[in-house]
C-alpha positions as a Markdown table, in Angstrom:
| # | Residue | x | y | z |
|---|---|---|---|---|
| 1 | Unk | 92.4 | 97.8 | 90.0 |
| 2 | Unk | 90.2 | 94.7 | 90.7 |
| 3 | Unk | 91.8 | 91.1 | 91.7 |
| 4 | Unk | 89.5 | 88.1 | 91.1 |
| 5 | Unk | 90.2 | 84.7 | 93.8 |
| 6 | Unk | 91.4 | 81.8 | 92.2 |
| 7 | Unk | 88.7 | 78.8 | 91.6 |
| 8 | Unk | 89.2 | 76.4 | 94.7 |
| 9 | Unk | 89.6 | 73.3 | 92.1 |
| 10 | Unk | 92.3 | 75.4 | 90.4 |
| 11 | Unk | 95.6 | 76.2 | 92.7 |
| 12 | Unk | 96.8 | 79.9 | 92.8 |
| 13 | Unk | 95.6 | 82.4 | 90.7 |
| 14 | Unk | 95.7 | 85.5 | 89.6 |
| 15 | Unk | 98.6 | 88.4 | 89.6 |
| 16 | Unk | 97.4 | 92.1 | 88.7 |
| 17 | Unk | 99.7 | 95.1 | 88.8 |
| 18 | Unk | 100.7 | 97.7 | 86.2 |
| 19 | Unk | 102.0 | 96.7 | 83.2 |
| 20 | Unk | 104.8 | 99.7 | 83.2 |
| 21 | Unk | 105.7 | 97.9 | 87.1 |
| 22 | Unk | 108.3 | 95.7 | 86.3 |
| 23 | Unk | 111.1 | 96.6 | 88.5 |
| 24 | Unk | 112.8 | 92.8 | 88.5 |
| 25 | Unk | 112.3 | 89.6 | 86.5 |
| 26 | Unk | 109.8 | 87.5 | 87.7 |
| 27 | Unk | 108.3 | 84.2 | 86.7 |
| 28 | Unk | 105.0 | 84.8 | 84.4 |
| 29 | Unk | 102.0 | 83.8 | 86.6 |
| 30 | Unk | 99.8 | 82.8 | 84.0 |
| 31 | Unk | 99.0 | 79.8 | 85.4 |
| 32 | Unk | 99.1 | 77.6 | 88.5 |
| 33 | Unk | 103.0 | 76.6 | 88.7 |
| 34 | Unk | 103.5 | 80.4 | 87.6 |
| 35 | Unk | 102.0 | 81.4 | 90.6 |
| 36 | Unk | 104.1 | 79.0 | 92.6 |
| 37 | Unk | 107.2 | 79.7 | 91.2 |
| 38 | Unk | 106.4 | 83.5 | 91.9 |
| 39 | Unk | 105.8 | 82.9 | 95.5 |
| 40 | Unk | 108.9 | 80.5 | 95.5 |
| 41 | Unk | 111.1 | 83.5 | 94.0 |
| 42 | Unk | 110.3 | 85.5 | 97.7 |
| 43 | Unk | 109.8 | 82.5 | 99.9 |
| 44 | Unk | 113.6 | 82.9 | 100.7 |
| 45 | Unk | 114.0 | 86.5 | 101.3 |
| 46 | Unk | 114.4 | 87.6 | 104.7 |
| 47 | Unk | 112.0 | 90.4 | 106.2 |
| 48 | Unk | 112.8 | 92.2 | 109.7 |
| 49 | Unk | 110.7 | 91.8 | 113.1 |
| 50 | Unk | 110.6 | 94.8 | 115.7 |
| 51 | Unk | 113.5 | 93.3 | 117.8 |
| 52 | Unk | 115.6 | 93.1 | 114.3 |
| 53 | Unk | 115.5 | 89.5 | 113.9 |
| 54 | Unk | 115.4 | 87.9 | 110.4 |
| 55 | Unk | 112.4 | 85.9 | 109.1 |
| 56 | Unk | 112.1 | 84.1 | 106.2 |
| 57 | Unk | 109.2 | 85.4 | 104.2 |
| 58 | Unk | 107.8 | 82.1 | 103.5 |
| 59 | Unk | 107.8 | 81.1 | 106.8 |
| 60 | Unk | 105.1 | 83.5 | 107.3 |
| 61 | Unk | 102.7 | 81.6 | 105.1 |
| 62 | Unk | 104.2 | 78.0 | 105.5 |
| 63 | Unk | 101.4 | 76.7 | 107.3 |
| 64 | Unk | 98.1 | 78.5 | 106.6 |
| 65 | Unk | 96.9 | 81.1 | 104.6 |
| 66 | Unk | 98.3 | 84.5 | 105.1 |
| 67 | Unk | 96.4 | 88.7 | 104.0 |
| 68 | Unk | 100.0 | 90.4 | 103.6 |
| 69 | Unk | 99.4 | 94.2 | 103.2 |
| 70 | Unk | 102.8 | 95.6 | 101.6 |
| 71 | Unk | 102.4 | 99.5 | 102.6 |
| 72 | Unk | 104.4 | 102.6 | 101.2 |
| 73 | Unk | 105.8 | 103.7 | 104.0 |
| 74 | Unk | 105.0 | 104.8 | 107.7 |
| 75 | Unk | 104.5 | 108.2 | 107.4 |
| 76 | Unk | 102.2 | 108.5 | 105.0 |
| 77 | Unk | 99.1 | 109.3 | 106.4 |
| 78 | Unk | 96.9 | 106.9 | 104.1 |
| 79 | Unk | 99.0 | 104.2 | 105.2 |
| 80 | Unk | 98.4 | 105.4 | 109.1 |
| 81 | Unk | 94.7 | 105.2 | 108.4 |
| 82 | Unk | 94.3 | 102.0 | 106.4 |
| 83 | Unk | 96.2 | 99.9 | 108.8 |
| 84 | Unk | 94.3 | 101.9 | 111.8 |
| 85 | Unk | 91.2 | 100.0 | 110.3 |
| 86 | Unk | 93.1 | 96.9 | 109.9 |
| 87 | Unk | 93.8 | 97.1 | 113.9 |
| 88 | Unk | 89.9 | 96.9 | 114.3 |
| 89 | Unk | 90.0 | 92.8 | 113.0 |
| 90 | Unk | 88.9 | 90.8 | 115.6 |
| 91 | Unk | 92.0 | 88.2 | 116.4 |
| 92 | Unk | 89.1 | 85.9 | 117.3 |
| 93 | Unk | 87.8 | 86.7 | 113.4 |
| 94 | Unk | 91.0 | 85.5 | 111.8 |
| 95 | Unk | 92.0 | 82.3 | 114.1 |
| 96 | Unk | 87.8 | 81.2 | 113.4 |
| 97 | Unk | 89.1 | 81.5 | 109.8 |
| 98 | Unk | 92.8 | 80.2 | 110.1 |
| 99 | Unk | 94.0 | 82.8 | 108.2 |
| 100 | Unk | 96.9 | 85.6 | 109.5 |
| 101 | Unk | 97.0 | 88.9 | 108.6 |
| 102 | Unk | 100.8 | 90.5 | 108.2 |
| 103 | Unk | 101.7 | 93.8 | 107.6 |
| 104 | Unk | 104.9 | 94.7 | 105.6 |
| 105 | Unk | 106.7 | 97.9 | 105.4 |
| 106 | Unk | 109.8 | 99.3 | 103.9 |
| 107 | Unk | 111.2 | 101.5 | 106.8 |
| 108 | Unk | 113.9 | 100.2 | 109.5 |
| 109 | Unk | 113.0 | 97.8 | 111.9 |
| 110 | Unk | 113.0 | 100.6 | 114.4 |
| 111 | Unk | 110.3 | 102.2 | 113.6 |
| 112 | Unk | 107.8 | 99.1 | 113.8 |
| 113 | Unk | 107.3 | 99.4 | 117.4 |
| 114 | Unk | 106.3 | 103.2 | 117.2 |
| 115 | Unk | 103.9 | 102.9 | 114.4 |
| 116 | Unk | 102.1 | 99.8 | 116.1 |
| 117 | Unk | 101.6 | 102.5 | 119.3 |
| 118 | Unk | 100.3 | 105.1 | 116.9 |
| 119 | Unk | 97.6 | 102.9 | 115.1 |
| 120 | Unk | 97.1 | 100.2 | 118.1 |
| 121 | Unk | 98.0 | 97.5 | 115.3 |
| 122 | Unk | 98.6 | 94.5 | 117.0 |
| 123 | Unk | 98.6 | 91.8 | 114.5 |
| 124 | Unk | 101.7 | 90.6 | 112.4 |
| 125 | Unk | 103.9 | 93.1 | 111.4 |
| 126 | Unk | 108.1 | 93.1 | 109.7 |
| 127 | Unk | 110.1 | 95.1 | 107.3 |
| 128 | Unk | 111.2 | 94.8 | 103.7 |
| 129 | Unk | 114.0 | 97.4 | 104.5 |
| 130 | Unk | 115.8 | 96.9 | 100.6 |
| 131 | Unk | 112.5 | 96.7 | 99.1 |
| 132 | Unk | 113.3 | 93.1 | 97.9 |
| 133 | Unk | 110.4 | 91.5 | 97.8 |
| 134 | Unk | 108.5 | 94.8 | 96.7 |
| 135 | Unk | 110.7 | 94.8 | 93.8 |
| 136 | Unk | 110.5 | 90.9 | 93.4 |
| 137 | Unk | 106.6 | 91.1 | 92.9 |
| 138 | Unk | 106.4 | 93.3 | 90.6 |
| 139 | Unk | 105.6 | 96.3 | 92.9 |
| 140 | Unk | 104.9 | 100.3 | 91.3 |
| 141 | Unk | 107.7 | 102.7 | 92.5 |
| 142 | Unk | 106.4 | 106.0 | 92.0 |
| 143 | Unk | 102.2 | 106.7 | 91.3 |
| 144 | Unk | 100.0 | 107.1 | 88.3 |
| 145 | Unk | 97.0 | 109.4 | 88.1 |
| 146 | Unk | 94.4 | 107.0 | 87.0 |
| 147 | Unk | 91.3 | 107.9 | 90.0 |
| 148 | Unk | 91.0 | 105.3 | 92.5 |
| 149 | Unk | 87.6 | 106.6 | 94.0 |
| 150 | Unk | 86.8 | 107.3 | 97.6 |
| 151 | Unk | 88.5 | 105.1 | 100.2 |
| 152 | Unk | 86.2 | 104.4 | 103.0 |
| 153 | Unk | 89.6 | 104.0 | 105.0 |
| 154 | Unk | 91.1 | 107.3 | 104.5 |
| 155 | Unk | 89.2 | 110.1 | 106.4 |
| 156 | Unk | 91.9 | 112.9 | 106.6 |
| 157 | Unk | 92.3 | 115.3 | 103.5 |
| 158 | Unk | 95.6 | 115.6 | 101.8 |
| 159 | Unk | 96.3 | 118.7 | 103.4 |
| 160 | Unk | 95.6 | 117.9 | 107.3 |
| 161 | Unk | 97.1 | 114.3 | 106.3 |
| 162 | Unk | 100.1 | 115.7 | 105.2 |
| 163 | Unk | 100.2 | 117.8 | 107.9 |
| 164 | Unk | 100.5 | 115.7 | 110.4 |
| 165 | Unk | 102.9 | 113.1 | 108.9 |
| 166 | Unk | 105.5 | 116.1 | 108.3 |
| 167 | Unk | 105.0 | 117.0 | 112.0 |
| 168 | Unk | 105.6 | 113.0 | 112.6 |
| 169 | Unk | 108.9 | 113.4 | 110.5 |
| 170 | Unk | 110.2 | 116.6 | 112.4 |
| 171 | Unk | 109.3 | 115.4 | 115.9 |
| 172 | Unk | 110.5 | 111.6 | 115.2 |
| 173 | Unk | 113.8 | 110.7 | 116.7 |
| 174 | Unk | 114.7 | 110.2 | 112.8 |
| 175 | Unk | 114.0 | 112.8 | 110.3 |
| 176 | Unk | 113.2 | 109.9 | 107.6 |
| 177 | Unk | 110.1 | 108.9 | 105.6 |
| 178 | Unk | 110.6 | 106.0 | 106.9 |
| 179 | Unk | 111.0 | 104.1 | 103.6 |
| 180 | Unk | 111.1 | 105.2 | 100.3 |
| 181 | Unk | 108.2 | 107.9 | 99.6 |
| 182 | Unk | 107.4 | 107.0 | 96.0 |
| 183 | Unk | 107.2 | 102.9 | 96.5 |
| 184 | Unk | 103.8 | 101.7 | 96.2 |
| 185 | Unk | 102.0 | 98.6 | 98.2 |
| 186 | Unk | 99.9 | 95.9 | 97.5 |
| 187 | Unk | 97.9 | 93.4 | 98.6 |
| 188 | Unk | 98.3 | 89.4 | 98.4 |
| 189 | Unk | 96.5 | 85.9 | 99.6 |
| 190 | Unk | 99.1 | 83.8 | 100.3 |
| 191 | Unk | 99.6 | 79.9 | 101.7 |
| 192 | Unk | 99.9 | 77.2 | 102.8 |
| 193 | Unk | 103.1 | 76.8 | 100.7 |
| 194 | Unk | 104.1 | 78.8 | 97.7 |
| 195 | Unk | 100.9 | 79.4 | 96.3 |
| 196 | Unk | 99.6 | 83.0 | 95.6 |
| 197 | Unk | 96.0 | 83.0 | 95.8 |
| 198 | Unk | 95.1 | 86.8 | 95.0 |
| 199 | Unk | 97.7 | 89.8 | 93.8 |
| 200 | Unk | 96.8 | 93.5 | 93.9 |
| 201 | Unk | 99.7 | 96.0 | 93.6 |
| 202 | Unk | 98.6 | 99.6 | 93.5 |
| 203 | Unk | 99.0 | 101.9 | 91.2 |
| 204 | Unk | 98.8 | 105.2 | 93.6 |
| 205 | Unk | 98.6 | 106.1 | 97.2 |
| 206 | Unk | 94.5 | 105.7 | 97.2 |
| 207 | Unk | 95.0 | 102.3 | 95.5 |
| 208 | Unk | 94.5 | 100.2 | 98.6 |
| 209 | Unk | 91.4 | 97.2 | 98.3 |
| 210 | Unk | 89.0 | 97.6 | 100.6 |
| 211 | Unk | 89.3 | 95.4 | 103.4 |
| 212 | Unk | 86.2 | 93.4 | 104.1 |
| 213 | Unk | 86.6 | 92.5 | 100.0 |
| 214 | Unk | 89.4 | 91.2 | 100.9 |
| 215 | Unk | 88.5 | 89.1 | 104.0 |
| 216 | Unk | 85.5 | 87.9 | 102.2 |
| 217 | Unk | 88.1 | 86.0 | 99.8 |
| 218 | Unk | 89.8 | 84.2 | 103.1 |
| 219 | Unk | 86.6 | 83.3 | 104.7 |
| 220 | Unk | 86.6 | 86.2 | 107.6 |
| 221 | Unk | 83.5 | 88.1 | 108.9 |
| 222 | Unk | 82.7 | 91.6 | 107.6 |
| 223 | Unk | 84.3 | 93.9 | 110.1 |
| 224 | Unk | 82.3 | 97.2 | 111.2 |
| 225 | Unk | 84.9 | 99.9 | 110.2 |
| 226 | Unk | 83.1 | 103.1 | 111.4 |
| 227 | Unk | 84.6 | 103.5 | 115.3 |
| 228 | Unk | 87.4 | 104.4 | 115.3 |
| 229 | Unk | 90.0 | 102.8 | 117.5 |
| 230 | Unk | 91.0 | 104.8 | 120.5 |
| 231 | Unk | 94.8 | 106.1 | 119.5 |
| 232 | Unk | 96.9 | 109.2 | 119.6 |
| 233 | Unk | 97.4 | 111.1 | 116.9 |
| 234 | Unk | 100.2 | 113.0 | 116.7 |
């Protein structure tokens, strides 16, 4: 599914998901105040850090523009792998561009800091453990079949990938999925304030935009995804 940037004479933009994804009422963001009032409607939900403190969503994009990636969960190997290549941004990349880039998941709060280890992700990262703001925005739970073509993110088959997130699960000190297994993710351009610049919610697993289209829209460089970082897999 393709998301278009919103005009910069024109304030925030453009919401895309499925239209069988409507999990809770939301404001119609057919225009610029829709688009405000649908970032308003999560600005005051709370998200997790790694130490369990609460956040106010909308804190997170208060002051400059924010890339939140909403994932399905973290054991699914896709998610492993996209946010592996997310890792490889340049911290020098995004603060030349003023823009953050936050990660969002759906698990406990406890597993943030083991996930960071496993895919050396050290940017931004909290947890939507009720799904909240998922729901809130409009977010798929549960996949349709419609082909998403090759992700140059993903290099693990569905059977080794699967693999090694059960072996994750059964050698975890928590035999969860750490978050609900059939909630989708998205992607959004967020800030300053209550304006959503850019809304992709995917409609399967392999859904996921490509990165660099998506730092092109903020203003940061293309990022060489082809090394991959140095972290243990296991």
């Amino acid at each position: 599914m393709q998301g278009a940037m919103a005009a910069p004479s024109v304030a925030p933009v453009t919401r895309q998901i499925s239209r069988r994804a409507a999990p809770a009422p939301v404001p119609d963001p057919s225009g610029p105040e829709s688009g405000q009032s649908l970032a308003a409607a999560v600005a005051d939900l709370p998200v997790l850090d790694a130490s369990g403190r609460r956040v106010l969503f909308g804190a997170l994009f208060r002051e400059r523009r924010a890339v939140v990636v909403f994932v399905r969960h973290f054991l699914c190997y896709i998610c492993k792998e996209y946010v592996e290549d997310l890792a490889k941004i340049p911290k020098s990349f995004l603060q030349e561009a003023n823009v953050t880039l936050i990660v969002i998941g759906q698990s406990s709060y406890h597993h943030i800091e083991p996930f960071c280890k496993l895919t050396g992700y050290s940017h931004e990262i909290y947890v939507d453990p009720e799904r909240e703001i998922y729901k809130r925005l409009g977010m798929k739970r549960g996949e349709e079949t419609t082909s998403s073509g090759q992700s140059p993110h993903i290099k693990s088959n569905i059977l080794s990938g699967s693999i090694r997130s059960l072996w994750r699960a059964v050698t975890g000190p928590l035999f969860d999925f750490q978050g609900d297994p059939a909630q989708q993710g998205g992607t959004l351009i967020l800030g300053p304030g209550n304006n959503i610049h850019f809304i992709h919610c995917d409609r399967n697993r392999l859904d996921h935009k490509h990165i660099n289209s998506v730092l092109q829209l903020v203003g940061v460089q293309h990022v060489d995804f082809t090394s991959r970082p140095s972290v243990i897999h296991v």
